[in-house]
Each structure stands twice: as structure tokens, then as C-alpha cells.
N, C-alpha and C positions, 0 to 999 in steps of 0.2 A: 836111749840116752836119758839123763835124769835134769832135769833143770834147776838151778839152782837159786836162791834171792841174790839178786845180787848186793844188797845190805849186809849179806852174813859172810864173813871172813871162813878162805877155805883153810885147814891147818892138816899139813900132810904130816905123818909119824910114824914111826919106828914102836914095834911090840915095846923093844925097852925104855921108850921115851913115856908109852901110854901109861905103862907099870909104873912108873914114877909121877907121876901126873904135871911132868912138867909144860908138858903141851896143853894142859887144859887150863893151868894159868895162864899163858900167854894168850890161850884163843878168849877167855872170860874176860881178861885184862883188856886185850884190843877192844872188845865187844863194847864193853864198859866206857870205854875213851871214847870211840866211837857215840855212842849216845849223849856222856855229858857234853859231847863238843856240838850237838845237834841241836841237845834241848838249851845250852847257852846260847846257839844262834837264834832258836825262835823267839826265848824268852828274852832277847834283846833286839831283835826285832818289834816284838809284840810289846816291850816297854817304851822305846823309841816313837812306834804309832800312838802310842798313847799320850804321850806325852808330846808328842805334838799336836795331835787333836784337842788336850786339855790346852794348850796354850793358845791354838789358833782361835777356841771360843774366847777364851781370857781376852783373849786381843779384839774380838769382835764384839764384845760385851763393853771395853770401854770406848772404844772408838763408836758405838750408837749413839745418836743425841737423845736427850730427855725430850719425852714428846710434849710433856705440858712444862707451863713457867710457872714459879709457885708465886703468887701474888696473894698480899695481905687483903684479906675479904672487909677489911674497915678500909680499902680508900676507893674514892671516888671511881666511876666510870671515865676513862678517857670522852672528850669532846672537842667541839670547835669554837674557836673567835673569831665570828666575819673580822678582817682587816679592813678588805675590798667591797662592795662601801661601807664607811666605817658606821657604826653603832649611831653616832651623833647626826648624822647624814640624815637621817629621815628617809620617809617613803620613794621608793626607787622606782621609776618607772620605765620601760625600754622598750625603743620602737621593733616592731618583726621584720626582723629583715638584717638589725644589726650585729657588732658585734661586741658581746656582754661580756665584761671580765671582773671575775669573782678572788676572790684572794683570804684566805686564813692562817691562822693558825691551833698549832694541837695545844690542847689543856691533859692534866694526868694522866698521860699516856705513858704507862709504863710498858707494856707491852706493841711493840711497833707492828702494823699489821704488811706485810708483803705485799698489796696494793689495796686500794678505792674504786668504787662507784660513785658518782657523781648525774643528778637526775634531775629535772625541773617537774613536777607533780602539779597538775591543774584538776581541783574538784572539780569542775564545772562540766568537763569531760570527760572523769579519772582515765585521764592520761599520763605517763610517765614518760616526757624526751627526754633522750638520753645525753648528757653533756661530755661525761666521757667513760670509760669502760678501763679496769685494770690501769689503774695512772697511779706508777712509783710515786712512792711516800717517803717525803725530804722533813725535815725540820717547820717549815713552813709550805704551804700549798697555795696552788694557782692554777686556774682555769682559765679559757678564754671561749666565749663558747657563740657558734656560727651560727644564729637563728634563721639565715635564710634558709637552709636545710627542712625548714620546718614550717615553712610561710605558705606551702601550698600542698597538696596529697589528703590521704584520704582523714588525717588525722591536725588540720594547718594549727597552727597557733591562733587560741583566740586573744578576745582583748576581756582580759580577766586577771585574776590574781593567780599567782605560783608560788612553790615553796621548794625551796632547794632542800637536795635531800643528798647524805653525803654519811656513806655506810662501807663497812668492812667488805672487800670483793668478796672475802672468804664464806660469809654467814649471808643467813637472810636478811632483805632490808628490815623485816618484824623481828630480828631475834634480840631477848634480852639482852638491856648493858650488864658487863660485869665489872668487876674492880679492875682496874691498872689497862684494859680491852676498851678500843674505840666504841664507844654507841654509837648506833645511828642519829644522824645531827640533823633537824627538821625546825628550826626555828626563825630561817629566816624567809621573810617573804617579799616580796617583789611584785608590780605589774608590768604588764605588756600590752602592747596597740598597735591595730594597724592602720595607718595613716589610710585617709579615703581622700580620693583623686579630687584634681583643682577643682574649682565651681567656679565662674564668674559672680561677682558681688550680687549683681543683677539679678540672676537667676539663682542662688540661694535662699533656700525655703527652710526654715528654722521648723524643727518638727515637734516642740516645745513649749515654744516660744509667738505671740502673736499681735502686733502693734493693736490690730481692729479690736473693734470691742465685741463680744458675741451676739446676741439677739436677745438673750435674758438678761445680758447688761446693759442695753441701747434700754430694754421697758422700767427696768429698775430705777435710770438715772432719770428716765420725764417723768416716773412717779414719785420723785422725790424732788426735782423741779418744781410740777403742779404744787405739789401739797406745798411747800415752798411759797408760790403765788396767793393762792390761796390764805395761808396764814397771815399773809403781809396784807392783804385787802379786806381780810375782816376783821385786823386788829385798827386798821385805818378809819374803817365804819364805826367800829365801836367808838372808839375815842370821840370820831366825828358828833356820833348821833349822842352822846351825853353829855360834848358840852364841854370837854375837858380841855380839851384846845382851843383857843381863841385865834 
């Protein structure tokens, strides 16, 4: 048996249909219909995928955000204005134990940061407590912050000075300000103490401070006494023994 494509049209004939060649137009002609109908299906196929893949990037290319924001490199760093205590307030001081509530607000902030850190930083121990971590950023800001968390462990609160420190969650607390980008805000400072337990009046001992006189000031003061005595008894003699007094 002979097998056949079955893509290729069979065309049965007659000697005198062959001799005319009418059959071999018809079998060329199908043949020919046949393929342009084929290659119109792929080549519209194959322009359809494409044209939808050139769209669906079209369409992905503007729905992406711009990763950066163009900010004018002449204006300031973003920064803070304590509110909370205010500027005119003077030196703050807070007991360990309570609760401190800080308040600001943003200066040239063009660029809003997605959240803050918020930190109390003490040289004394370089220690960084943490005040609060990832805190949404409104128009203005506010903390309130729980020092008892922090009055006892391996790290307690001393009684020293601190500096609030108040930086983009996103960046490090050392990276550069840039224009219209919060800097990190380090300029305000604060102390803290911890109260030490009653004493009876009685039994408080000033470790400073001391009524008595010491033993180098008990000799100082009889020798400036004597000489004292002394000057007044031989200026008494004198006078006496020449006569000038009657």
C-alpha cells in the first residue's frame, strides 16, 4: 500500500482530462488555496502574539513607579523642630522611671520618608535606647516614651546627659542629609536621674559637703589668732614704753 501526506490533495483523472491539463489546474489551484489559507492563519496568529506582548510591556512599562524623586540639589536637607519641650523651655531633665513625651515637627521635607527611628543615645555608655522603631510619619510627630523599660538590666539608665536622635528607618543613622530627604536630627539634649531612696535628716551624710572644720583649718585659724594677740600686745608695749600715751 503506498501512504499518502495527508496535506496533499488526491486528484483522480481520466487520459483525456490529463491531456488537457485541466486537472492539474485544479489539483495546483487547491494546493495553492490551501497554503495561503495556512500561512494567513500563522501570520495572524504570529502578529496577534505580538502585538500583544508589545502591548502587555507598553502597559507594564507605564504602570512601574519611578524609583527615584527628582529633588532640586540647592534646597535644604529635611529636619526637625522640637515642639515638645519647646526651644525656650531650657534644660530638661527626667526622672528614670517615668514617662517622657517628645513632640516635633518636619522642616523641608520634600521627600516624606515611609517611617522613623527614634533613639536616646548616652556617651557615657554609648548606648542607643530605643524610643521607638518603624513609627508612621504624619505631618507632625510624637513620642511618648516608657523609661521604666530601661531603669534596670544589663544596660539601666544612667544619670547623665542624652541626645535624641530621630533618622529615616530606611537609611543608616550616619548616612548623609540630602536635599528635599529627612537627615538625621541629633540636636537635642536632655538629662536623666535616678532618684536614691529616703534617708532620715539624721542620718544623712553630705559626701561634699562638711559643717566641721578639717585639722589644717583648726592650725591655720590659732595661727592667725596668736599672731593676732601678739600684734596687739607689742603694739600696746610700744606705745606704752615711749611715752606716747599718758
Amino acid at each position: 500500500s503506498n501512504s499518502r501526506n495527508p496535506s496533499t490533495p488526491t486528484v483522480t483523472a481520466t487520459d483525456s482530462q490529463l491531456s488537457s491539463g485541466s486537472v492539474l489546474s485544479k489539483a495546483t489551484a487547491s494546493v495553492t488555496g490551501s497554503d495561503v489559507a495556512t500561512s494567513g492563519t500563522s501570520n495572524s496568529a504570529e502578529s496577534a502574539s505580538t502585538s500583544g506582548t508589545e502591548q502587555s510591556g507598553s502597559s507594564k512599562a507605564a504602570d512601574s513607579p519611578s524609583a527615584t524623586t527628582d529633588v532640586d540639589p540647592r534646597l535644604p536637607a529635611g529636619g526637625v523642630q522640637m515642639v515638645t519641650p519647646a526651644a525656650i523651655a531650657g534644660s530638661q531633665y527626667y526622672k528614670v522611671g517615668d514617662y517622657v513625651t517628645f513632640g516635633w515637627n518636619y522642616t523641608s521635607l520634600v521627600v516624606t520618608p515611609s517611617a522613623i527611628d527614634i533613639l536616646a543615645s548616652c556617651s557615657a555608655n554609648t548606648e542607643a535606647y530605643t524610643i521607638a522603631m518603624n513609627q508612621s510619619v504624619g505631618p507632625t510627630g510624637s513620642v511618648t516614651w516608657d523609661t521604666r523599660q530601661f531603669a534596670t538590666g544589663t544596660a539601666p539608665l544612667l544619670t547623665d546627659t542624652y541626645t535624641l536622635v530621630i533618622y529615616d528607618a530606611a537609611k543608616d543613622v550616619s548616612a548623609t542629609a540630602q536635599a528635599g530627604y529627612l537627615g538625621t536630627y541629633e540636636q537635642f539634649t536632655f538629662g536623666m536621674y535616678t532618684p536614691k531612696p529616703y534617708v532620715p535628716l539624721g542620718e544623712y551624710i553630705c559626701a561634699t559637703c562638711s559643717g566641721a572644720l578639717s585639722d589644717m583649718e583648726r592650725r591655720a585659724l590659732k595661727f592667725m589668732l596668736g599672731m593676732g594677740v601678739i600684734t596687739v600686745l607689742s603694739f600696746t608695749w610700744f606705745v606704752g614704753g615711749c611715752g606716747i600715751l599718758y
